[in-house]
N, CA, C and O of each residue as an XYZ file, in Angstrom:
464
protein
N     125.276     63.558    139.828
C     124.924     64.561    138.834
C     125.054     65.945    139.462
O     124.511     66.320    140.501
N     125.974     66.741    138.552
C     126.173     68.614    139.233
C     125.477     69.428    138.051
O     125.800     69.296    136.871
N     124.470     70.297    138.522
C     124.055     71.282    137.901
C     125.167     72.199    138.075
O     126.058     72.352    138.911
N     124.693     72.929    136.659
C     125.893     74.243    136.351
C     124.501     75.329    135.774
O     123.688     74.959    134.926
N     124.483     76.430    136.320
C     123.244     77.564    135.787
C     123.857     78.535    135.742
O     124.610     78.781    136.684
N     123.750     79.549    134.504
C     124.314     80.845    133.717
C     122.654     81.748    134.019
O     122.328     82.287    132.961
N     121.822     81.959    134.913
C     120.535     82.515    134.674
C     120.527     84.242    134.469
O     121.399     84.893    135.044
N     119.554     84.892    133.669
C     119.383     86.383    133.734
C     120.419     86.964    132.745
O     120.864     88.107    132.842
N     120.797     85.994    131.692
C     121.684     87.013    130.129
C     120.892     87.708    129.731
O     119.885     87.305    129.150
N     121.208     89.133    129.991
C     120.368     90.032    129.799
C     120.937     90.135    127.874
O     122.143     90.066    127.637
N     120.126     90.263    126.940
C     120.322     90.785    125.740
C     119.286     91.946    124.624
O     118.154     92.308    124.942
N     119.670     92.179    123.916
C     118.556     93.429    123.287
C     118.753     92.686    121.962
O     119.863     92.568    121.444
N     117.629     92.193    121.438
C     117.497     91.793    120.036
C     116.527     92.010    119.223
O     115.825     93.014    119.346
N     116.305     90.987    118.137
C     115.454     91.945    116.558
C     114.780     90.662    116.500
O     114.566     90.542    115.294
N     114.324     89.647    117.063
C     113.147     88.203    117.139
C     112.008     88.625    116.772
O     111.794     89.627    117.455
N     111.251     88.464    116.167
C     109.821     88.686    116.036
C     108.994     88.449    114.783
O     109.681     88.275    113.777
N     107.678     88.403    114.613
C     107.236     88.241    113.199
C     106.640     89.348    112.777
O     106.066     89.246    111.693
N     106.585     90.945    113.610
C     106.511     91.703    113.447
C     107.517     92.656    112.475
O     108.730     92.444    112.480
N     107.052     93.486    111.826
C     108.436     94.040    110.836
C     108.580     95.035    111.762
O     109.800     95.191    111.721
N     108.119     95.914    112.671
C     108.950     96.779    113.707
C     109.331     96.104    114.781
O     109.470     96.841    115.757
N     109.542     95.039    114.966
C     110.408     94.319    116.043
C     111.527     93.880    115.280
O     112.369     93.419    116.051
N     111.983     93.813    113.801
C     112.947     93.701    113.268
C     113.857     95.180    113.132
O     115.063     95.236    112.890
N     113.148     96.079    113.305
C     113.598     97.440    113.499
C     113.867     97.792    115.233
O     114.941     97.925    115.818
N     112.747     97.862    115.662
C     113.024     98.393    116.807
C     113.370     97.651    118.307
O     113.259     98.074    119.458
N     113.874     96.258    117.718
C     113.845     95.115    119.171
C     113.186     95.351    120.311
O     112.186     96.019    120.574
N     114.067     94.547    121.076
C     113.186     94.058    122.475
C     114.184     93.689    123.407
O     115.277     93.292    123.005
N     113.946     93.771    124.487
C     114.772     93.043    125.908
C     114.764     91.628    125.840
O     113.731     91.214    125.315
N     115.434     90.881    126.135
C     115.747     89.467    126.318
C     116.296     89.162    127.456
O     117.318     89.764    127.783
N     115.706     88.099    128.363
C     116.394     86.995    129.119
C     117.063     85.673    129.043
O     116.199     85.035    128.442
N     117.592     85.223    129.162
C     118.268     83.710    128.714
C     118.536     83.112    129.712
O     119.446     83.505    130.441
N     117.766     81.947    130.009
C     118.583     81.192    131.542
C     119.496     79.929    131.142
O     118.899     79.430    130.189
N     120.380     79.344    131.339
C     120.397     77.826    130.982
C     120.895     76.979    132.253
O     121.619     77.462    133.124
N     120.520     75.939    132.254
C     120.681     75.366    133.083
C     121.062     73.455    132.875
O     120.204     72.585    132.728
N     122.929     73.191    132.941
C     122.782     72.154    132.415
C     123.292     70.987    133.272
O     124.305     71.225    133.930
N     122.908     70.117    133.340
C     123.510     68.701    134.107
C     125.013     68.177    133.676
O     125.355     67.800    132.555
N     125.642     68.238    134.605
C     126.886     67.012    134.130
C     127.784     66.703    135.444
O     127.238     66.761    136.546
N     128.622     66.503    135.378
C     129.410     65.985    136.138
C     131.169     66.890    136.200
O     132.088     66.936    135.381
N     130.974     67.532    137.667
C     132.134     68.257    137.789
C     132.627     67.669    138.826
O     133.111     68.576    139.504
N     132.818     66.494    139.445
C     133.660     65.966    140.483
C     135.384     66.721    140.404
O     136.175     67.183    141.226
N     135.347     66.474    138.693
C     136.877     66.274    138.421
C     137.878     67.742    138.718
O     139.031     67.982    139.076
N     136.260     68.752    138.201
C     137.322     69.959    138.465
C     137.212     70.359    139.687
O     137.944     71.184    140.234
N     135.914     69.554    140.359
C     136.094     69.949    142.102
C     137.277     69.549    142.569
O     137.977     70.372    143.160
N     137.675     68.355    142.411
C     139.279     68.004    142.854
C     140.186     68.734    142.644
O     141.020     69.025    143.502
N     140.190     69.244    141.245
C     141.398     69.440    140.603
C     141.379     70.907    140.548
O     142.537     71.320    140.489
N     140.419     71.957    140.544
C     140.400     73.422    140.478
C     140.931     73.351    138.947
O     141.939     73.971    138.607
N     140.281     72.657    138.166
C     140.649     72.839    136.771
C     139.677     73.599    135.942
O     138.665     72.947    136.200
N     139.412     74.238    135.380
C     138.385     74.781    134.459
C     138.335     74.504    133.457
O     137.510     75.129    132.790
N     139.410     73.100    132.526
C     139.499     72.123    131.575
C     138.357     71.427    131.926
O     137.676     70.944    131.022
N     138.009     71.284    133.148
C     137.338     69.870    133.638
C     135.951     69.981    133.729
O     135.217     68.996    133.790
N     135.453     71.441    133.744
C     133.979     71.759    133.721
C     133.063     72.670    132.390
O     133.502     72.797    131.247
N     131.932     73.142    132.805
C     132.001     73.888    131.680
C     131.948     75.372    131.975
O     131.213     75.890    132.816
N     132.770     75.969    131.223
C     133.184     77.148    131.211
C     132.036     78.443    130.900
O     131.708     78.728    129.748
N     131.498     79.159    132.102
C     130.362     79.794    132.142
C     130.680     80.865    130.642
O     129.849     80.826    129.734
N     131.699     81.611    130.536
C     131.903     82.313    129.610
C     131.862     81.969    128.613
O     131.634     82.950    127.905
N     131.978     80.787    127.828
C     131.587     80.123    126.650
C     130.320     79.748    126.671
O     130.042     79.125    125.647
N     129.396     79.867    127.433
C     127.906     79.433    127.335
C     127.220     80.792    127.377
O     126.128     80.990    126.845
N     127.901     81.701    128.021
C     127.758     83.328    127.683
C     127.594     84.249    126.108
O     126.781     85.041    125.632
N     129.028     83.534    125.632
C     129.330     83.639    124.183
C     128.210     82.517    123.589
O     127.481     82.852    122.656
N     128.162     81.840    123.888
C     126.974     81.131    122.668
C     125.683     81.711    122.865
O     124.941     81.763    121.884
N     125.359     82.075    123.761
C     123.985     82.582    124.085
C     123.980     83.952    123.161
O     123.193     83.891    122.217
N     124.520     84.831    123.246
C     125.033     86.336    122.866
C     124.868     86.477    121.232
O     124.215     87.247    120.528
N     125.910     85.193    120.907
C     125.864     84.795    119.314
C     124.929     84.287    118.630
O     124.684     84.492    117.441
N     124.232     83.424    119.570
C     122.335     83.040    118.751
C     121.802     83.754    119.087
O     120.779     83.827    118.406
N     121.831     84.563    119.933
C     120.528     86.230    120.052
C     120.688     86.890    119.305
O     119.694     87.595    119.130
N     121.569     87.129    118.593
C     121.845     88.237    117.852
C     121.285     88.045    116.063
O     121.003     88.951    115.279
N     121.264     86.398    115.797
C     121.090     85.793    114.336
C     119.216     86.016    115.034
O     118.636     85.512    115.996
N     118.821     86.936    114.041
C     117.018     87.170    113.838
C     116.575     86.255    113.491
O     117.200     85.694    112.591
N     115.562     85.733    113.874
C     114.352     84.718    113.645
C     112.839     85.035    114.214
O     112.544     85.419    115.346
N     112.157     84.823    113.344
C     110.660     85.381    114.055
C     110.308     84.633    115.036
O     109.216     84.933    115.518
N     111.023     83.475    115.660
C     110.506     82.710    116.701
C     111.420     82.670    117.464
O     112.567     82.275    117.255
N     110.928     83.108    118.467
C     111.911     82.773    120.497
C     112.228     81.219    120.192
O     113.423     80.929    120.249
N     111.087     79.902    119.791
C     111.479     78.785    119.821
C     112.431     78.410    118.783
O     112.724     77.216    118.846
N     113.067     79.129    117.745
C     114.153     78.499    116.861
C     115.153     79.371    117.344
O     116.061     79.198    116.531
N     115.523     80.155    118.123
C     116.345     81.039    118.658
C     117.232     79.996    120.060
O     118.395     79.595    120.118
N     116.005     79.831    121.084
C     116.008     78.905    121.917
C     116.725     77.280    121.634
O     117.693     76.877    122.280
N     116.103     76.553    120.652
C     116.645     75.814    119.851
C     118.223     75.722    119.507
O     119.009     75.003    120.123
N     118.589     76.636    118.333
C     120.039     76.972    118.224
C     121.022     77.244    119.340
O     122.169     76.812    119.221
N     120.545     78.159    120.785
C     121.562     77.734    121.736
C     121.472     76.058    121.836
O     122.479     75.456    121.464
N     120.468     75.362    122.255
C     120.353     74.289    122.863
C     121.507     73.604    121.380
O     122.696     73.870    121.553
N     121.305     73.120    120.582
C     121.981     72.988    119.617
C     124.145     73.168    119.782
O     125.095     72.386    119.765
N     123.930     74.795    119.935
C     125.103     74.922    119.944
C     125.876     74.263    121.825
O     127.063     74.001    122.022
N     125.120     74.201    122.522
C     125.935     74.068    123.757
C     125.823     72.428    123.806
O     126.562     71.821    124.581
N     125.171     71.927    123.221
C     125.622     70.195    123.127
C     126.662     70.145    122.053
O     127.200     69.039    122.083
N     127.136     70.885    121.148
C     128.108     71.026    120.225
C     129.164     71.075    121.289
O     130.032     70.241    121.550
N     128.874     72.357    121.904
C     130.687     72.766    122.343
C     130.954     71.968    123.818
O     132.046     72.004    124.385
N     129.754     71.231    124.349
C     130.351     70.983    126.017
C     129.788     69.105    125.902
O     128.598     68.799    125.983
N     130.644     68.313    125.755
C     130.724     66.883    125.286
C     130.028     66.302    126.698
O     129.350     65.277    126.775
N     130.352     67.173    127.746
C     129.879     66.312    129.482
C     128.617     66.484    129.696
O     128.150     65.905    130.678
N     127.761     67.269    128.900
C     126.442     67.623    129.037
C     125.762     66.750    129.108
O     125.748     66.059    128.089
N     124.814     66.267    130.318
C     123.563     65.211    129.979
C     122.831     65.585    129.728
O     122.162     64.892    128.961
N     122.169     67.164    130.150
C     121.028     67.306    129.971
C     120.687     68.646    130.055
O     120.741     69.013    131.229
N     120.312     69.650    129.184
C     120.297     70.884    128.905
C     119.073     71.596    129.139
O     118.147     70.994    128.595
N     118.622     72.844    129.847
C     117.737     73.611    129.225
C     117.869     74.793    128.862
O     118.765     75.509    129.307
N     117.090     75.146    128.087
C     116.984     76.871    128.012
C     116.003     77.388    127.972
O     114.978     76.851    127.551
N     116.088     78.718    128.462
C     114.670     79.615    128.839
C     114.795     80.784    128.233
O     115.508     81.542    128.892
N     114.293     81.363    126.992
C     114.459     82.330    126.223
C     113.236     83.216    126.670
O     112.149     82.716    126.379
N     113.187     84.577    127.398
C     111.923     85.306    127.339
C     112.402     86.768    126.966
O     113.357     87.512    127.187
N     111.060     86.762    126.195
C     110.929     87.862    125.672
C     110.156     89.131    126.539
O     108.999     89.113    126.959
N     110.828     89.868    126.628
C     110.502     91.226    128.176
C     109.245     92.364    127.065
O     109.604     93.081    126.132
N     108.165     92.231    127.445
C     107.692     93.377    127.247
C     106.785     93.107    125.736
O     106.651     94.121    125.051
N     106.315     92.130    125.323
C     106.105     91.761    124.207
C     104.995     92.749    123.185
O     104.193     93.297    123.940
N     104.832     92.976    122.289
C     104.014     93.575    121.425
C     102.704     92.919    121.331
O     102.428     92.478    120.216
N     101.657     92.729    122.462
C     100.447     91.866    122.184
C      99.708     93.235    122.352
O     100.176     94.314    122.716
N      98.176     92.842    121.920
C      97.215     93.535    122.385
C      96.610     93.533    123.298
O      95.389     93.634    123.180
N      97.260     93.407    124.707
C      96.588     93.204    126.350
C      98.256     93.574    127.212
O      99.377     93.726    126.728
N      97.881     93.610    128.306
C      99.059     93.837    129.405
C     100.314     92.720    129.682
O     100.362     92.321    130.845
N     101.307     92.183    128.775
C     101.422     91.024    129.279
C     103.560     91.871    129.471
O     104.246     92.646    128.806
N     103.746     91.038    130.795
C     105.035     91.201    131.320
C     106.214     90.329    130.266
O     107.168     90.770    129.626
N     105.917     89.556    130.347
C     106.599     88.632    129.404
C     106.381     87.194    128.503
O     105.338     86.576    128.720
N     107.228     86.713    127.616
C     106.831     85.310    127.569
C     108.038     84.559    127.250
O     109.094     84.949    126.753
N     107.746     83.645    127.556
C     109.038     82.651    127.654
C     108.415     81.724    126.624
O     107.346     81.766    126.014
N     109.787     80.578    126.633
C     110.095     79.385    125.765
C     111.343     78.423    126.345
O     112.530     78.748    126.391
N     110.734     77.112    126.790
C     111.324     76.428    127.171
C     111.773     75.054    126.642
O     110.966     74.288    126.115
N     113.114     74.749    126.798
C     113.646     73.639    125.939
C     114.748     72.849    126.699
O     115.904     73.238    126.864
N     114.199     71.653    127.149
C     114.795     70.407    127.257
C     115.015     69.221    127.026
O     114.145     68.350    127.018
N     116.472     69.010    126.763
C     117.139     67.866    126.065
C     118.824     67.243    126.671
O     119.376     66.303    126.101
């Protein structure tokens, strides 16, 4: 089993159940981190043969951007879309945090985690 990790997609989006976080967003992190098997393109220096960091870039980019008041249905839809597009995947996560959140106390961030 070869891990493959895309960590620190930095993005700026409109997530929240707040109506000025639909106006005025927020910072985003995205990590993913997925299991499979790259023997083939280790041999072969193929990039047919693994999964292609820039397409897990683009999917990440493209579900940040579709608003939802929840980090966890945001989080979700990558996980969703990258078992769609990468067939070698055993086993996926993602780490969606939200930088700087709108609570009433000091808090740095919060995350949401999803594995499948």
């Amino acid at each position: 089993m070869h891990k493959i990790t895309v960590e620190g997609i930095k993005v700026y989006a409109y997530h929240g159940c707040l109506d000025e976080e639909s106006k005025i967003g927020s910072n985003y992190t995205v990590d993913v981190i997925m299991d499979t098997d790259f023997s083939e393109a280790a041999k072969t220096d193929d990039l047919e043969k693994t999964i292609d960091y820039v397409i897990v870039y683009t999917i990440v980019k493209t579900q940040m951007a579709i608003r939802s008041k929840l980090i966890e249905q945001v989080g979700q839809r990558i996980v969703d879309e990258l078992k769609k597009e990468f067939n070698t995947l055993k086993k996926v996560e993602v780490k969606v945090t939200k930088i700087n959140p709108p609570m009433n106390g000091n808090v740095e961030r919060v995350s949401i985690i999803i594995t499948e």
